[in-house]
C-alpha positions in Angstrom: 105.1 -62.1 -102.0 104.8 -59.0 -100.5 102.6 -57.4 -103.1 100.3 -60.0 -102.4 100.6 -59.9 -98.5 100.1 -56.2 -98.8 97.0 -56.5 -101.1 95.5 -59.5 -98.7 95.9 -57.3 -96.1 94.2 -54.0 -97.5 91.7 -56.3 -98.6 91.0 -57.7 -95.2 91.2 -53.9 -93.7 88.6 -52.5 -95.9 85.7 -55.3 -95.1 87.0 -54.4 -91.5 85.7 -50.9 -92.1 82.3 -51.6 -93.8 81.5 -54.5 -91.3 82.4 -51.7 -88.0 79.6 -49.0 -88.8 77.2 -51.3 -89.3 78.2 -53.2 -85.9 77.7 -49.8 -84.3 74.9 -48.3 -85.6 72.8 -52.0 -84.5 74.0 -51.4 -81.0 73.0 -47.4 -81.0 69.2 -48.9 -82.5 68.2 -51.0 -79.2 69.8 -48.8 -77.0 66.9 -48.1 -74.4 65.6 -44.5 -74.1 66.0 -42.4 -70.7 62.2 -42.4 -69.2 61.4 -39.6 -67.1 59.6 -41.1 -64.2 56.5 -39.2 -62.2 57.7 -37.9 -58.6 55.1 -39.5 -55.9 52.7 -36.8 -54.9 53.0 -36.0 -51.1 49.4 -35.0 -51.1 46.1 -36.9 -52.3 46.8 -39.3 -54.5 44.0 -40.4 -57.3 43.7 -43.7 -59.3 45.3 -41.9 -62.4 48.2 -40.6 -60.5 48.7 -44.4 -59.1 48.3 -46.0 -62.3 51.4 -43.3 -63.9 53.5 -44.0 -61.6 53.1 -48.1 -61.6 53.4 -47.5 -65.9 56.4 -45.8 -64.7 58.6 -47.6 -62.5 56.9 -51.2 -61.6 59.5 -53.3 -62.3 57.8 -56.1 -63.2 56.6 -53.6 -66.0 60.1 -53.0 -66.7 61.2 -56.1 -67.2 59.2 -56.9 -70.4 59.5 -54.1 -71.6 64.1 -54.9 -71.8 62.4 -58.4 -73.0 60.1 -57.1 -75.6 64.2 -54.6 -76.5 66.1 -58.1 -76.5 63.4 -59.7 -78.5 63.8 -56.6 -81.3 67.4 -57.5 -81.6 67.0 -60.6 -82.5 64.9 -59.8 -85.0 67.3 -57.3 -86.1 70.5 -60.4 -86.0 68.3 -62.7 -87.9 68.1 -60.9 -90.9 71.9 -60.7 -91.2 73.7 -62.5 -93.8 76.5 -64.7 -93.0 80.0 -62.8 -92.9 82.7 -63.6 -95.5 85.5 -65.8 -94.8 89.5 -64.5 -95.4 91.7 -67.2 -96.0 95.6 -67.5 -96.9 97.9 -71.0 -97.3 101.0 -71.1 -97.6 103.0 -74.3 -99.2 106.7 -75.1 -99.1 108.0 -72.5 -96.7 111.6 -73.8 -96.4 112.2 -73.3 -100.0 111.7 -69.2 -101.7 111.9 -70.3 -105.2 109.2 -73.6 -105.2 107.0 -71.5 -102.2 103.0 -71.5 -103.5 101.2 -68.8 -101.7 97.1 -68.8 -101.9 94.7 -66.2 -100.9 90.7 -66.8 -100.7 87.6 -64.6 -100.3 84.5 -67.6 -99.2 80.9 -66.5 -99.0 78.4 -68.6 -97.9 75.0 -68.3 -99.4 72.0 -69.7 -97.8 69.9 -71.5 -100.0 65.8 -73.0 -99.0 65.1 -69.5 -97.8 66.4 -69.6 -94.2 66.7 -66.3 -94.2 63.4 -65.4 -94.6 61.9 -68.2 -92.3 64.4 -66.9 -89.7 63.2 -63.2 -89.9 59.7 -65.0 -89.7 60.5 -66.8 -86.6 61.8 -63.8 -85.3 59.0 -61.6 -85.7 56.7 -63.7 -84.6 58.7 -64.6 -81.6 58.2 -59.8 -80.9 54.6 -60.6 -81.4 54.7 -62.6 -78.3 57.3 -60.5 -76.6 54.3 -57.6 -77.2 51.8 -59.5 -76.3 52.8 -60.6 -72.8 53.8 -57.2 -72.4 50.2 -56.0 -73.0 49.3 -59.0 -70.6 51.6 -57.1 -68.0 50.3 -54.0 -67.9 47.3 -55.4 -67.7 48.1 -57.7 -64.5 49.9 -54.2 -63.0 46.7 -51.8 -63.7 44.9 -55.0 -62.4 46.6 -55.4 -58.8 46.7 -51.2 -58.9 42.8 -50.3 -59.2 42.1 -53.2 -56.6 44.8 -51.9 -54.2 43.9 -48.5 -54.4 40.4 -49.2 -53.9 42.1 -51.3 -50.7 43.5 -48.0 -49.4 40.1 -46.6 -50.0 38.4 -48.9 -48.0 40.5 -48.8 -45.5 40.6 -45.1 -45.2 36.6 -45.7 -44.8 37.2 -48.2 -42.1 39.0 -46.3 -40.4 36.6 -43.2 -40.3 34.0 -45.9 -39.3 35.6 -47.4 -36.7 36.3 -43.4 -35.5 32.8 -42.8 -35.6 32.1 -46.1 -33.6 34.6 -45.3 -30.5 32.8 -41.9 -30.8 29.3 -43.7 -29.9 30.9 -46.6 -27.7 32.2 -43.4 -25.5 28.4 -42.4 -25.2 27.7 -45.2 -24.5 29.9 -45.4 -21.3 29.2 -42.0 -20.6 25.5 -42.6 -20.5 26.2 -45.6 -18.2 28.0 -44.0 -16.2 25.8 -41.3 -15.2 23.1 -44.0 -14.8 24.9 -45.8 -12.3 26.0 -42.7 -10.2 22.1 -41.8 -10.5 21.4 -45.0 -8.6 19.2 -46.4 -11.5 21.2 -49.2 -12.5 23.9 -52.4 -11.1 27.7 -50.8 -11.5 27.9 -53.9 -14.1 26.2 -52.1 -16.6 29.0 -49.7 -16.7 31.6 -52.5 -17.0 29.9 -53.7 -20.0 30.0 -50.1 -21.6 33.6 -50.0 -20.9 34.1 -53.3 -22.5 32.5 -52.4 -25.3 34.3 -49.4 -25.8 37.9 -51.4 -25.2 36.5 -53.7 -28.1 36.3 -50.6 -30.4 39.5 -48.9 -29.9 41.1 -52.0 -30.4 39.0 -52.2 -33.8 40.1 -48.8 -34.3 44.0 -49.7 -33.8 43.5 -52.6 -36.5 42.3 -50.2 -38.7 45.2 -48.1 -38.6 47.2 -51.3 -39.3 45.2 -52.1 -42.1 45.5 -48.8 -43.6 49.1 -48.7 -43.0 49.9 -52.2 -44.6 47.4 -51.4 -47.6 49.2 -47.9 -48.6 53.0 -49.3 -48.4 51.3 -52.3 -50.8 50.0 -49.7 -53.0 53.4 -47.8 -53.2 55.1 -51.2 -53.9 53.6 -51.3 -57.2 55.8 -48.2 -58.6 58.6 -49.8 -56.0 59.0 -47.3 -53.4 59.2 -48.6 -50.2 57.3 -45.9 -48.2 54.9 -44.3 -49.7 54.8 -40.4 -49.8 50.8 -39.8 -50.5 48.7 -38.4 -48.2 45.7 -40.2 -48.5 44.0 -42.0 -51.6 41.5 -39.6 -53.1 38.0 -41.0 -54.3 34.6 -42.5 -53.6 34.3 -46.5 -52.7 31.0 -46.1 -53.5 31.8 -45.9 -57.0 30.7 -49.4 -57.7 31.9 -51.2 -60.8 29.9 -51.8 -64.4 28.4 -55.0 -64.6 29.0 -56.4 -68.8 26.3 -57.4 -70.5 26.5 -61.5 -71.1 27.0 -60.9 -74.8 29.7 -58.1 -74.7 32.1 -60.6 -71.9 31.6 -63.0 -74.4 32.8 -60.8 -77.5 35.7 -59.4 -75.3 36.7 -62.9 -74.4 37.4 -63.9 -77.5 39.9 -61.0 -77.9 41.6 -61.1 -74.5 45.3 -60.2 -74.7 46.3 -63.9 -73.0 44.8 -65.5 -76.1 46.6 -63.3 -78.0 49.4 -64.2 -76.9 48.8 -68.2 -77.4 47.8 -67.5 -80.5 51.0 -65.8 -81.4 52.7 -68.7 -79.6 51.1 -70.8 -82.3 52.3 -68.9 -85.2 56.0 -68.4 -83.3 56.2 -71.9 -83.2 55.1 -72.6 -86.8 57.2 -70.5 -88.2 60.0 -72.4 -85.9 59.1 -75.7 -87.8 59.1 -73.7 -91.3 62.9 -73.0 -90.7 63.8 -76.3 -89.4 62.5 -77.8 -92.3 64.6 -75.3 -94.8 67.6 -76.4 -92.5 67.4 -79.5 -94.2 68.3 -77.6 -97.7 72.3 -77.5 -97.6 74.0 -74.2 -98.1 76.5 -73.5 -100.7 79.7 -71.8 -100.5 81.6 -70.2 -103.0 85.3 -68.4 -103.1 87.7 -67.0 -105.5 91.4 -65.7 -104.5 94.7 -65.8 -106.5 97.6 -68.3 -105.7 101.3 -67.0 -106.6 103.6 -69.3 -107.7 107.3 -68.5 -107.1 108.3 -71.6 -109.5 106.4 -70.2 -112.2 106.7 -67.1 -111.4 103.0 -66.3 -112.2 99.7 -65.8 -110.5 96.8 -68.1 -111.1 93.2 -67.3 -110.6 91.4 -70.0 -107.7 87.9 -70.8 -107.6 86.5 -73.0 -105.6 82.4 -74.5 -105.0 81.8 -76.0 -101.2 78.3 -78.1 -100.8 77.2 -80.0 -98.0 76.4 -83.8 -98.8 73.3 -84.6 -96.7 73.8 -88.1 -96.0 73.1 -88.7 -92.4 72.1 -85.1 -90.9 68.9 -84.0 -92.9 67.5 -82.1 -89.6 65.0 -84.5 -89.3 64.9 -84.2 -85.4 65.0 -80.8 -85.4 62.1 -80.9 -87.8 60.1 -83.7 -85.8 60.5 -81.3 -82.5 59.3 -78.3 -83.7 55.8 -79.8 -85.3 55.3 -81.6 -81.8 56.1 -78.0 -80.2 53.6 -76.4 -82.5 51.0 -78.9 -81.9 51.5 -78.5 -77.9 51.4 -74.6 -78.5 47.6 -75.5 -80.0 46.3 -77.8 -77.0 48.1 -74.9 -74.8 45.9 -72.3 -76.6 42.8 -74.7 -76.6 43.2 -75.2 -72.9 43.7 -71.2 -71.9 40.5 -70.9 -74.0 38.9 -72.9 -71.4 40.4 -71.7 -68.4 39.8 -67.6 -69.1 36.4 -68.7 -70.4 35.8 -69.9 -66.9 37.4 -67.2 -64.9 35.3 -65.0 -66.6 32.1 -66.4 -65.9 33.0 -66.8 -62.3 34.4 -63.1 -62.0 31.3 -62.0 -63.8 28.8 -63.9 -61.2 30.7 -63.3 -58.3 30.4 -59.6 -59.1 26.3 -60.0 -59.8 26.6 -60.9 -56.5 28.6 -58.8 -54.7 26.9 -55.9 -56.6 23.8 -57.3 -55.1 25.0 -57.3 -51.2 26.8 -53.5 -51.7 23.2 -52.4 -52.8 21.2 -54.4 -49.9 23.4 -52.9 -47.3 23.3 -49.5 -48.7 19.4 -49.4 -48.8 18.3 -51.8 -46.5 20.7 -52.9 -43.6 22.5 -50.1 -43.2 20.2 -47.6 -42.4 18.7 -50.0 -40.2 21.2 -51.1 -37.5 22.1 -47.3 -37.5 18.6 -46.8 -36.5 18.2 -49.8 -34.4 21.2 -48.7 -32.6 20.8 -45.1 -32.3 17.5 -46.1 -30.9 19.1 -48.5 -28.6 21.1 -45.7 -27.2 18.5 -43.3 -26.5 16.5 -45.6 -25.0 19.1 -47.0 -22.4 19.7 -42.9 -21.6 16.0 -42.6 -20.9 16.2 -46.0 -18.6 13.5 -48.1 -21.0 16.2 -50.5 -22.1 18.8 -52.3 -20.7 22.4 -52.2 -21.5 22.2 -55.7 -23.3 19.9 -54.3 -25.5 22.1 -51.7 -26.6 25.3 -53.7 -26.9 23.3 -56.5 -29.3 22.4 -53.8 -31.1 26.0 -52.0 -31.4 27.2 -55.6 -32.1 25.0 -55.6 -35.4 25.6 -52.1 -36.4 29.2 -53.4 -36.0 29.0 -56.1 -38.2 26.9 -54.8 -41.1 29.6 -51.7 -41.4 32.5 -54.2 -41.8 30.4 -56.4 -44.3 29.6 -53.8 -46.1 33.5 -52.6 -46.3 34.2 -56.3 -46.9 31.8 -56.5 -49.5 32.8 -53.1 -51.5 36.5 -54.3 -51.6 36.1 -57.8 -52.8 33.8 -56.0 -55.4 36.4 -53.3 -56.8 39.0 -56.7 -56.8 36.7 -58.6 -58.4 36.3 -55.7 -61.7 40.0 -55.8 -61.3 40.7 -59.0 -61.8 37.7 -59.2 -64.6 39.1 -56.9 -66.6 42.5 -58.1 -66.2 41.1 -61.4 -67.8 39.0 -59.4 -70.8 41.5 -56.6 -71.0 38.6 -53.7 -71.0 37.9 -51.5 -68.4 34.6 -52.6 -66.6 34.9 -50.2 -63.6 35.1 -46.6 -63.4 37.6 -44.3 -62.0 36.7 -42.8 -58.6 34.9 -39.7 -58.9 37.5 -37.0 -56.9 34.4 -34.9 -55.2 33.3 -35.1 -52.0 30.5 -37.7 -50.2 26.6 -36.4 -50.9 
């Protein structure tokens, strides 16, 4: 009895050994690698700079990447084969010399090819873990290029709306001496002071605005308050408009297609090992049973085998071909939707493209000139001050239009390329203004 105990126990001891180093050396393959994180510049800050540090340390980014890690060990855990089974039984413990002691070793083998159609699942079930992680960065480079073309424009607004205290001061200034020369009513200076109230407030909301757009910027690579200076680069580096043909071809490859269509094959390969389920598995033993009476030791064999009588996984089965065919009208319907995002990004950015360039050539240069002219002429006592402030009120309005319009463009190629997963605007150029 205790030769056999002994041996059972050895036995049991050694699988303990060869099942530990395996356990271990799983664990030390998903472990997640140290990343070394870029520091936030405390100077200029470009669009390349931005977009490393929101790769870094968005956490949004972060978390598919630990899901796209989980997802890889379970890939890894379904290509394990069950464990064996230690038994001992003991019969007639009261009594030494009729006392039947059994020991078993059971393996379970898994018959219908589970195994494989669970490594399938598996793996298809990374491809979409990869894919929605491609679809992330995407989203995050997304919301980056159209928020640091936000601080951009804002910085821009803000020099504006300098500029424009600048010339409502003139203004005053030229009222001023125009009503201490006698030439014109004391309300005429009111109205220049007005005006000139009206743009330093303007000029307070643009510091708001620039201060709200940087700390949304910095929240991309989560950092609280942003460290960068200023962002560096050109707003008048408009985006690329695609050719109708070349959205069309890079539609039909967008990454959250990609991802539905893995979704598809996840869940067909789901159905393909619910219906090997139904296939029972077998399970096997051997051992040795010593028998004090007889004082021998019989060999034991034994043959388990599930009898599918009422369980055949049929619902199991019947759920995972409905699944699949939802995961089709799913795909059918994304097909539809990005197909029409698309072609609204794409016109909406015709466009906008088309009102950047008209108030860069056309409107522009002439409210400045209208303005300016304005000015002059209320110094030289031909116009009035109404004159000047209906013109300062256009010059106004075409500056923030055009500001307006050059943001909503850059979030527009943002949001474009998000969709098509290609880059269809280019990075800012880091020179100075012409």
């Amino acid at each position: 009895m205790q030769s056999k105990s002994s041996t059972a126990l050895a036995l049991f001891c050694a699988l303990a050994l060869l099942v530990g180093p395996a356990r271990a050396e799983t664990y030390t393959a998903v472990n997640p690698a140290v990343r070394n994180n870029p520091a936030e510049p405390a100077g200029p800050l470009s669009l390349e700079a931005a977009l490393d540090l929101a790769r870094a340390a968005n956490p949004e980014l972060s978390a598919a990447t630990n899901e796209l890690r989980a997802v890889e060990g379970a890939l890894i855990q379904a290509g394990l084969r069950p464990n064996p089974d230690i038994s001992a039984s003991v019969e007639d413990t009261q009594n030494r010399a009729t006392r039947t002691t059994t020991f078993q070793i059971g393996q379970m083998l898994e018959l219908g090819g589970k195994r494989a159609a669970r490594v399938a699942t598996a793996e298809r079930g990374r491809d979409v873990a990869d894919a929605d992680l491609a679809a992330r960065r995407l989203e995050v480079r997304a919301a980056v290029v159209g928020l640091f073309f936000d601080v951009l424009v804002a910085q821009e607004r803000l020099q504006q709306t300098d500029d424009l205290v600048a010339l409502a001061q003139r203004a005053s200034l030229a009222a001023a001496r125009r009503v201490a020369a006698g030439k014109v009513s004391p309300v005429e200076e009111t109205k220049a002071r007005v005006a000139e109230a009206a743009a330093r407030i303007e000029l307070n909301q643009a510091h708001a605005d620039l201060v709200t757009a940087r700390k949304r910027l910095a929240a991309t690579w989560g950092s609280a308050q942003p460290r960068f200076t200023q962002a560096e680069g050109r707003t008048d580096a408009l985006p690329v408009l695609l050719e109708d043909d070349v959205l069309a071809r890079r539609l039909e490859t967008a990454p959250a297609l990609r991802r539905w269509h893995h979704e598809v094959d996840r869940l067909v390969a789901q159905a393909e090992l619910e219906k090997a389920k139904r296939v029972p598995n077998v399970t096997v033993s051997g051992g040795a049973k010593q028998v004090e009476e007889l004082g021998r030791t019989q060999a034991v064999v034994g043959l388990s085998i599930p009898f599918p009588v009422f369980d055949r996984n049929q619902g199991n089965v019947l759920e995972a071909l409905r699944r699949a065919d939802k995961a089709r009208d799913e795909l059918r319907a994304a097909e539809l939707r990005l197909g029409a995002d698309a072609t609204q990004n794409q016109a909406r950015l015709k466009a906008l493209l088309a009102d950047v360039r008209t108030l860069q050539q056309e409107i522009l240069p002439g409210s400045r000139s209208a303005y300016d002219a304005a000015t002059k002429g209320f110094e030289l006592g031909k116009f009035s001050f109404l004159e000047v402030l209906d013109a300062q009120r256009t010059f106004f309005q075409a500056r923030a239009q055009y500001l307006k319009s050059l943001s909503d463009a850059h979030r527009t190629a943002a949001e474009l390329e998000r969709v098509l997963g290609a880059i269809t605007s280019p990075s800012p150029v880091m020179a100075d203004r012409p």
